[in-house]
C-alpha positions as CSV (number, residue, x, y, z in Angstrom):
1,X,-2.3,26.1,22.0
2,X,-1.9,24.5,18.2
3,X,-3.9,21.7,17.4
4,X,-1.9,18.3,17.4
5,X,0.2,17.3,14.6
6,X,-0.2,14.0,13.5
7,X,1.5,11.5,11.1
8,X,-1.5,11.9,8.4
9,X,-4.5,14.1,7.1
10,X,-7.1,12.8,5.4
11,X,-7.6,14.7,2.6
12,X,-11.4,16.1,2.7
13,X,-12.5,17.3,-1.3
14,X,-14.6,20.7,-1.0
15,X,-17.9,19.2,-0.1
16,X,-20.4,21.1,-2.5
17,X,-18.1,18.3,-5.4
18,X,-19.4,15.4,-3.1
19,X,-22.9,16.9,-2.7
20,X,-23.0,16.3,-6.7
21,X,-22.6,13.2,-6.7
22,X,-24.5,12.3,-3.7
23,X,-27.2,14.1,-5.7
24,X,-26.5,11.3,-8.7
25,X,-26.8,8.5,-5.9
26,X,-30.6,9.9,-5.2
27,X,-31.4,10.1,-8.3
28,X,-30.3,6.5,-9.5
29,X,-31.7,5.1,-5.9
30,X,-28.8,2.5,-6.0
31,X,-26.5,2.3,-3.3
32,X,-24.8,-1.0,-3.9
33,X,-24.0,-3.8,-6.2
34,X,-21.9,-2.2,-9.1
35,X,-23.9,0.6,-9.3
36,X,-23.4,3.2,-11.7
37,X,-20.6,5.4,-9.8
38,X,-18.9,2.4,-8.9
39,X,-18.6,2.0,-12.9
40,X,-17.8,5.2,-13.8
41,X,-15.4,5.0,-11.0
42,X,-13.5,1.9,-12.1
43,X,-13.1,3.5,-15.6
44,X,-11.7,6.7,-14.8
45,X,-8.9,5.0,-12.1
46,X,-8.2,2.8,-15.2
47,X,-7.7,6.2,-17.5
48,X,-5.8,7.9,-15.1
49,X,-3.5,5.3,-14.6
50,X,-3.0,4.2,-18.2
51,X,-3.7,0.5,-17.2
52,X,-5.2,-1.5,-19.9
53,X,-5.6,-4.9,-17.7
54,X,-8.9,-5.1,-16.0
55,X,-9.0,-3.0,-12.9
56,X,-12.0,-3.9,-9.8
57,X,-12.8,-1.5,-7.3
58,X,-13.4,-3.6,-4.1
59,X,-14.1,-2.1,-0.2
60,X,-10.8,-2.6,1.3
61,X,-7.2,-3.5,0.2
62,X,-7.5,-6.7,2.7
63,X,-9.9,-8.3,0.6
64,X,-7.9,-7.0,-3.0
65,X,-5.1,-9.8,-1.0
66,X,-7.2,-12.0,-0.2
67,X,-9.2,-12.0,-3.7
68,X,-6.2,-12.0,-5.6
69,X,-5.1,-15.3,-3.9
70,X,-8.0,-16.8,-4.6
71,X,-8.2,-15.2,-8.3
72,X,-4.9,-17.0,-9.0
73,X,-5.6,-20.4,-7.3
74,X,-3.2,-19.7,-4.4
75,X,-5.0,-21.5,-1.5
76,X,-2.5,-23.7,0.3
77,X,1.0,-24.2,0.4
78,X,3.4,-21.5,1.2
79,X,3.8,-17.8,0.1
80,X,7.6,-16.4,0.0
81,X,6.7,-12.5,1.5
82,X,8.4,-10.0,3.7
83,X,8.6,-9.5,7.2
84,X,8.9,-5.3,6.6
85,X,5.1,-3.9,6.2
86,X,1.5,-3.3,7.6
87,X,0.4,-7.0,9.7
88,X,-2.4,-6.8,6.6
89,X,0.3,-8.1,4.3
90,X,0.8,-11.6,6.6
91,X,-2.7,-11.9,8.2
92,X,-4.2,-12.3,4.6
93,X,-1.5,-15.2,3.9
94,X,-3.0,-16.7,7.7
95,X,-6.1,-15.9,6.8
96,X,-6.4,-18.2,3.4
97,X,-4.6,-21.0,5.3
98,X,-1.5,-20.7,3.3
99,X,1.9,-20.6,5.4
100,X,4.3,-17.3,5.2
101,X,7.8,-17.8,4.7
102,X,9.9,-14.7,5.4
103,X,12.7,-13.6,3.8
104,X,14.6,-10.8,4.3
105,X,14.4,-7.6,2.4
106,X,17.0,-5.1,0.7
107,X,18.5,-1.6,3.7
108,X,18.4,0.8,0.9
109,X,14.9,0.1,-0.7
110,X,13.5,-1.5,2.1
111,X,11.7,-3.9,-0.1
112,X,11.8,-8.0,-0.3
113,X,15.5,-9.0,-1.1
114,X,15.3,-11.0,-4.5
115,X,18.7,-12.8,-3.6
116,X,16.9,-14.1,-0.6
117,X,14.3,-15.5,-2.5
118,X,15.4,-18.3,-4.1
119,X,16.6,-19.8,-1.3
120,X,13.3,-20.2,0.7
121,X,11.7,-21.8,-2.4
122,X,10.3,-25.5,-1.3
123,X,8.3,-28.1,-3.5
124,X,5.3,-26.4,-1.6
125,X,6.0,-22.8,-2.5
126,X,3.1,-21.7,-4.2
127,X,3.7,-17.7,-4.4
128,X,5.4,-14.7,-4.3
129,X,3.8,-11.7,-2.1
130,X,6.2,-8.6,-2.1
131,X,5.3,-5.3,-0.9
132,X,6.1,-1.7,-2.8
133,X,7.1,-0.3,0.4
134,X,6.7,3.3,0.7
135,X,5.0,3.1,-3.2
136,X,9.1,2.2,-3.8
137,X,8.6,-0.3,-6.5
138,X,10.4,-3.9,-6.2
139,X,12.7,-5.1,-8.0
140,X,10.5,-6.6,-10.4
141,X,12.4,-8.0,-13.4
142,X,14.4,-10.0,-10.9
143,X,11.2,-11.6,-8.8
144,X,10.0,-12.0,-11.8
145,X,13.1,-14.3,-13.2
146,X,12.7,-16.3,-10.2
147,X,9.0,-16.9,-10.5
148,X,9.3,-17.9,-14.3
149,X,12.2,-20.6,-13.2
150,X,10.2,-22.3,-10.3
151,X,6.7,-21.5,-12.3
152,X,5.6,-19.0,-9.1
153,X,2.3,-16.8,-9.3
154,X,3.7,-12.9,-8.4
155,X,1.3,-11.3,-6.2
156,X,2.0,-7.2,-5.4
157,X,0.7,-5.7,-2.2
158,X,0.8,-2.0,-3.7
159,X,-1.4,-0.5,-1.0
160,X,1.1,2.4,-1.0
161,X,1.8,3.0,-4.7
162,X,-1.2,4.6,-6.6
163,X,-0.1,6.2,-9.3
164,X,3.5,5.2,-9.2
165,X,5.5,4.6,-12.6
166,X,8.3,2.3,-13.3
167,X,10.0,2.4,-16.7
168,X,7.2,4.0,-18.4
169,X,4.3,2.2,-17.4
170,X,2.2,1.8,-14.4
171,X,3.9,-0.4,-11.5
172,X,0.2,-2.2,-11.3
173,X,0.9,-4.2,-14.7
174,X,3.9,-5.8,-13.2
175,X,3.1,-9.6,-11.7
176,X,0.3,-12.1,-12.2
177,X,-1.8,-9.5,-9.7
178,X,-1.7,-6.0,-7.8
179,X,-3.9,-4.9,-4.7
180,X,-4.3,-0.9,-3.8
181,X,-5.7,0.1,-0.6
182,X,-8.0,3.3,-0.7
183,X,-8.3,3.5,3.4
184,X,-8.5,7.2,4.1
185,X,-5.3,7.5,5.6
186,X,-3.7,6.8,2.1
187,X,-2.3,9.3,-0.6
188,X,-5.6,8.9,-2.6
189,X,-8.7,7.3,-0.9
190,X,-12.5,6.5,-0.9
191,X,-12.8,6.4,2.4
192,X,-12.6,2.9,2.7
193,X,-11.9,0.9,-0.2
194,X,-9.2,-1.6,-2.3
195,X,-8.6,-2.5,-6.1
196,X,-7.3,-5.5,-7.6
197,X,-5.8,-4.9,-11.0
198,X,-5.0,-8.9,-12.4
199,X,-3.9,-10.2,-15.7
200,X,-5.7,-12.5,-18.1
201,X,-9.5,-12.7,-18.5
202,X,-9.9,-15.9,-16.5
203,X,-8.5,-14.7,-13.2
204,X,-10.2,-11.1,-13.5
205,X,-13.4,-13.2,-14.1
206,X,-12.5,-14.9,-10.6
207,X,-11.7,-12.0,-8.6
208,X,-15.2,-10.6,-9.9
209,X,-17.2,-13.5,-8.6
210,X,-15.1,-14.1,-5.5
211,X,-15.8,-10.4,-4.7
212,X,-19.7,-10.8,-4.8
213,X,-20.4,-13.9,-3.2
214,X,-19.7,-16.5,-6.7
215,X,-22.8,-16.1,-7.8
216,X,-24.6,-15.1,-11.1
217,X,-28.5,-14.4,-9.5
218,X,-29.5,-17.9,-8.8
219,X,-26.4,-19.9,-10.6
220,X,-23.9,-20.3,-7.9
221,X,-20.5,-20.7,-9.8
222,X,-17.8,-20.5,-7.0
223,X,-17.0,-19.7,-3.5
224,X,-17.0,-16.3,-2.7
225,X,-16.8,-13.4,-0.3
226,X,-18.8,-9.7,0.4
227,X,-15.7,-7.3,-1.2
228,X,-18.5,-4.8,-2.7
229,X,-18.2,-0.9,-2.8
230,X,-20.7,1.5,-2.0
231,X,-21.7,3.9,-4.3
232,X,-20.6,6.7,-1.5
233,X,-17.2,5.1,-2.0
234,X,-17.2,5.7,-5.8
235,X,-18.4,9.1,-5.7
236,X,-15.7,9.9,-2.8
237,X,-12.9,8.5,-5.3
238,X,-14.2,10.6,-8.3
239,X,-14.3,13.5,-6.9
240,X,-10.8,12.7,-5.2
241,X,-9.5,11.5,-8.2
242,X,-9.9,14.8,-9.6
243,X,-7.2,16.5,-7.2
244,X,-4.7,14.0,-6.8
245,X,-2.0,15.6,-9.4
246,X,-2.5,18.2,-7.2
247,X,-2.0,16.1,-4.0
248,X,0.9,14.8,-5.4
249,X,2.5,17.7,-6.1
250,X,1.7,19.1,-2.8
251,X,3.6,16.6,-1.3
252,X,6.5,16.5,-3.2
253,X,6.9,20.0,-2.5
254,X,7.1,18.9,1.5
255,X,9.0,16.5,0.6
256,X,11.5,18.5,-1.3
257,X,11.4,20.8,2.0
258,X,11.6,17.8,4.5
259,X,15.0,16.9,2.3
260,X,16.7,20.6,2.4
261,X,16.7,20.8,6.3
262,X,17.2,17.3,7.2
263,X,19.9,17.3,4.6
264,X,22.4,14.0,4.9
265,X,21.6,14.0,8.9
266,X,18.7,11.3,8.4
267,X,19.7,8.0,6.2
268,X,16.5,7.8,3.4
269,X,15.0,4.4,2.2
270,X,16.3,4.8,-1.6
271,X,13.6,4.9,-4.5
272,X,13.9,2.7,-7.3
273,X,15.8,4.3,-10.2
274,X,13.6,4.8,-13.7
275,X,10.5,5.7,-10.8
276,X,8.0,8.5,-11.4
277,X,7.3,8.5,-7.3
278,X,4.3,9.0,-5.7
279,X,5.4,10.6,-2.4
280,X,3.3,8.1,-0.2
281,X,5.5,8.7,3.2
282,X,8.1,10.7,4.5
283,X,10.0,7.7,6.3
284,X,13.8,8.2,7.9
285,X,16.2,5.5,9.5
286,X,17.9,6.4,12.9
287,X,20.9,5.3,14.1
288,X,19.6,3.1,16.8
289,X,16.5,2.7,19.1
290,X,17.8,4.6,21.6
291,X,17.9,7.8,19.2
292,X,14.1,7.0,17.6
293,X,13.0,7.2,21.3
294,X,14.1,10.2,22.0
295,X,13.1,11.8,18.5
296,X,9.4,10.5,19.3
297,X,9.6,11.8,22.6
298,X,10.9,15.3,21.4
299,X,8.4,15.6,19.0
300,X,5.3,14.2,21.5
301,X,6.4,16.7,23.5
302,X,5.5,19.8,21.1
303,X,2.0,17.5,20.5
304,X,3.8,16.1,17.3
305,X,2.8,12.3,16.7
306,X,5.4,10.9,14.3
307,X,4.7,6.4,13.4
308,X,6.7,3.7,13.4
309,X,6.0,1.9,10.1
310,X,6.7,-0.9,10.2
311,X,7.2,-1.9,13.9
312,X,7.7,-4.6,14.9
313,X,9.3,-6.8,11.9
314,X,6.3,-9.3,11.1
315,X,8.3,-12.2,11.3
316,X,8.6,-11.2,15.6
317,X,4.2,-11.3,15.7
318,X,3.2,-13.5,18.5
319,X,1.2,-15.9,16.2
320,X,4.4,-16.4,14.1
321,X,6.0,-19.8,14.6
322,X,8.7,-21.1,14.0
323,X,10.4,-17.6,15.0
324,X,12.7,-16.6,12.7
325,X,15.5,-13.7,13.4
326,X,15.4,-11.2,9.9
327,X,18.6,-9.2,10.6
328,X,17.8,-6.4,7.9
329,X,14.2,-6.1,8.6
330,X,14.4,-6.4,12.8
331,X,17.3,-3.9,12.4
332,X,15.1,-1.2,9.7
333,X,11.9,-1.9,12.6
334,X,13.8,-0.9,15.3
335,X,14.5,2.3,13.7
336,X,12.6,3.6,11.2
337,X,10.1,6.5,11.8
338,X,7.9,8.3,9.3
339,X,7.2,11.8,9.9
340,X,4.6,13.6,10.1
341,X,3.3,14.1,6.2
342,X,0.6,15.2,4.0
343,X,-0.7,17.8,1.2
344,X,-1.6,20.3,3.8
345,X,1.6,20.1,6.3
346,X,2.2,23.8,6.2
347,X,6.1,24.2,5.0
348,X,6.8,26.1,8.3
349,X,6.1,22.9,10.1
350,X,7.6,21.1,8.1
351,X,11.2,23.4,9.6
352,X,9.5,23.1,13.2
353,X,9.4,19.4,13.1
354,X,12.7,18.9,11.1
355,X,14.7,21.1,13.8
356,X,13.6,19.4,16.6
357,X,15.0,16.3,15.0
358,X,18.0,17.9,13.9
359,X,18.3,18.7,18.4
360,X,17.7,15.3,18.6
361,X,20.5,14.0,16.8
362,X,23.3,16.3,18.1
C-alpha cells in the first residue's frame, strides 16, 4: 500500500548542510538572543528579496501581526480585514483588543474587496489588515488610496507570499508593514518562525524592542513580548534559503501539470497581473458543497487528504459578534479546496489525483 498523500511536505534540506551550521552554533555557544545565524540570516532573506526596508526575523508569523500592530501604534479601535484566510489573521486583531470589521473580498482574486472598504470606515477605524491570499498580491495601489484619504496604517498579512513580485519590486515594500510566516508547512520555512518587514526607522525600532521584551539590558523602554528566534531557526532558513529557486520551480512545474489535466473543468482564484508568483498553493473552486464533498471523499478514499483553506469564512467563528453574512467569502468557503501540493508531488500523482477529480465532476 502507498504511503498517504497529504495536502503538504515539509521540505527537509540534505542534512550533512544543517550539520554545518549546527557545527557554527557549537562553536559560537549561543543559542539565542540575536545570535550570529540569526544575523547572517536576516541579511541574506533581505538580499534575496531585494528589500532595502529593515527586515526582523521573529519565531512565528502570529507575533510578526501582532508586532506590527504594536510597531505602528494600532492598539484599539477597529481594523477593516477579511473574513477569507487562516483564524491567525483575526485572532491577532482579538488578541491586541482591537475590533475586526469584515468586509468582503474580490471571487476572482480571492483577496479583501477595495470597493468594500471604504464603506466600513468609522471615526474609530484605526487600520487596514488585508491578506495576499494564496501569495496573490492585493490590490495595493487602491487600499492604499483609501488609507491615504482616511489617514489609515496598511498592515499586510503575507504569510503566503515569500518571494512574490509585483511590478518589479518585492510585494513586502508595499504598506506601512508586512508579516511572513516561516511555519514548516510553508513554501520556504525555518521550522517555526515569522518576519516583519516595516517602513521608517521609528517603527522598525519598535518592532525590535516589542520583539524582546522593550528592554535595552537594565533600561526598560517599552512594553514588550518574547518574539525571539533560535539560532536552529536561522541556520534551518540559510540552508533553506539556498534551494528555494529550486523549490519554486519545482512547483511551478506541478503546477503547470495540475493546469493541463484539470484544464477549464476547475474555476482558479486569478493571480494578480504584473505578479512574478510564488506558487504557494494549488487551490480550485467547486461548483457547490455538495461536489467538494464528494471530491474530498474520492480522494480520502485513495488515502489522498486534500484542505479546505479557508473553511469556514472567519466572519461565521463562534467568538464573532455581531454575525455578519459575507456573501463572496461564505460562498468561496463553502467551496474552495486546495490540493494536494509541494516540490516533491511526483508528476504522476499529480494525473492520479487530477483524474479522480475530473470522475468527480462528471
Amino acid at each position: 500500500m502507498s504511503d498517504p498523500i497529504y495536502v503538504t511536505k515539509t521540505f527537509l534540506p540534505p542534512r550533512a548542510e544543517y550539520e554545518e551550521y549546527l557545527t557554527k552554533i557549537w562553536e559560537s555557544d549561543q543559542l539565542t538572543n540575536n545570535g550570529p545565524l540569526h544575523k547572517q540570516f536576516e541579511k541574506e532573506v533581505s538580499e534575496y528579496l531585494r528589500i532595502d526596508l529593515p527586515f526582523k526575523f521573529v519565531t512565528n508569523g502570529t507575533l510578526a501581526l501582532q508586532i506590527a500592530l504594536k510597531a505602528l501604534d494600532v492598539d484599539k479601535g477597529e481594523i477593516i480585514t477579511t473574513p477569507f484566510s487562516y483564524v491567525a489573521t483575526t485572532s491577532v486583531i482579538l488578541w491586541e483588543r482591537c475590533t475586526p470589521v469584515f468586509v468582503d473580498i474580490d471571487e476572482n482574486t480571492l483577496n479583501i474587496d477595495p470597493k468594500e472598504i471604504e464603506a466600513a470606515i468609522t471615526p474609530k477605524t484605526k487600520a487596514i489588515l488585508a491578506v495576499h491570499v494564496f501569495g496573490n498580491p492585493c490590490n495595493v495601489e487602491a487600499i492604499q488610496a483609501i488609507a491615504d484619504k482616511h489617514n489609515l496604517k496598511v498592515i499586510y498579512d503575507a504569510a503566503h507570499a515569500f518571494a512574490v513580485r509585483y511590478k518589479g519590486k518585492s510585494i513586502l515594500e508595499y504598506g506601512n508593514a508586512s508579516a511572513l510566516s516561516f511555519h514548516a508547512t510553508k513554501l520556504f520555512h525555518t521550522i517555526e518562525g515569522g518576519g516583519i518587514v516595516t517602513k521608517g526607522d521609528h517603527v522598525a525600532s519598535k518592532a525590535d524592542l516589542s520583539s524582546r521584551f522593550g528592554h535595552n539590558g537594565d533600561n526598560h523602554i517599552m512594553l514588550g513580548i518574547n518574539a525571539k528566534a533560535s539560532e536552529f531557526q536561522a541556520a534551518m532558513g540559510l540552508v533553506n534559503l539556498k534551494h528555494i529557486d529550486g523549490i519554486i520551480e519545482r512547483r511551478r512545474l506541478v503546477t503547470e501539470q495540475y493546469d493541463a489535466r484539470l484544464g477549464g473543468a476547475v474555476k482558479r482564484p486569478i493571480i494578480q497581473a504584473d505578479t512574478e508568483y510564488n506558487f504557494a498553493y494549488y487551490p480550485v473552486i467547486l461548483k457547490n458543497n455538495d461536489e467538494l464533498e464528494r471530491v474530498m471523499k474520492a480522494l480520502n478514499a485513495q488515502d489522498i487528504f486534500p484542505r479546505r483553506y479557508f473553511h469556514p469564512s472567519l466572519n461565521n467563528l463562534p467568538y464573532i459578534h455581531p454575525k455578519r453574512p459575507m456573501k463572496v467569502s461564505d460562498d468561496i468557503a463553502s467551496r474552495i479546496l486546495c490540493l494536494p501540493f509541494h516540490d516533491s508531488l511526483d508528476l504522476d500523482i499529480v494525473n492520479r489525483i487530477s483524474g479522480i477529480v475530473l470522475d468527480c465532476l462528471k
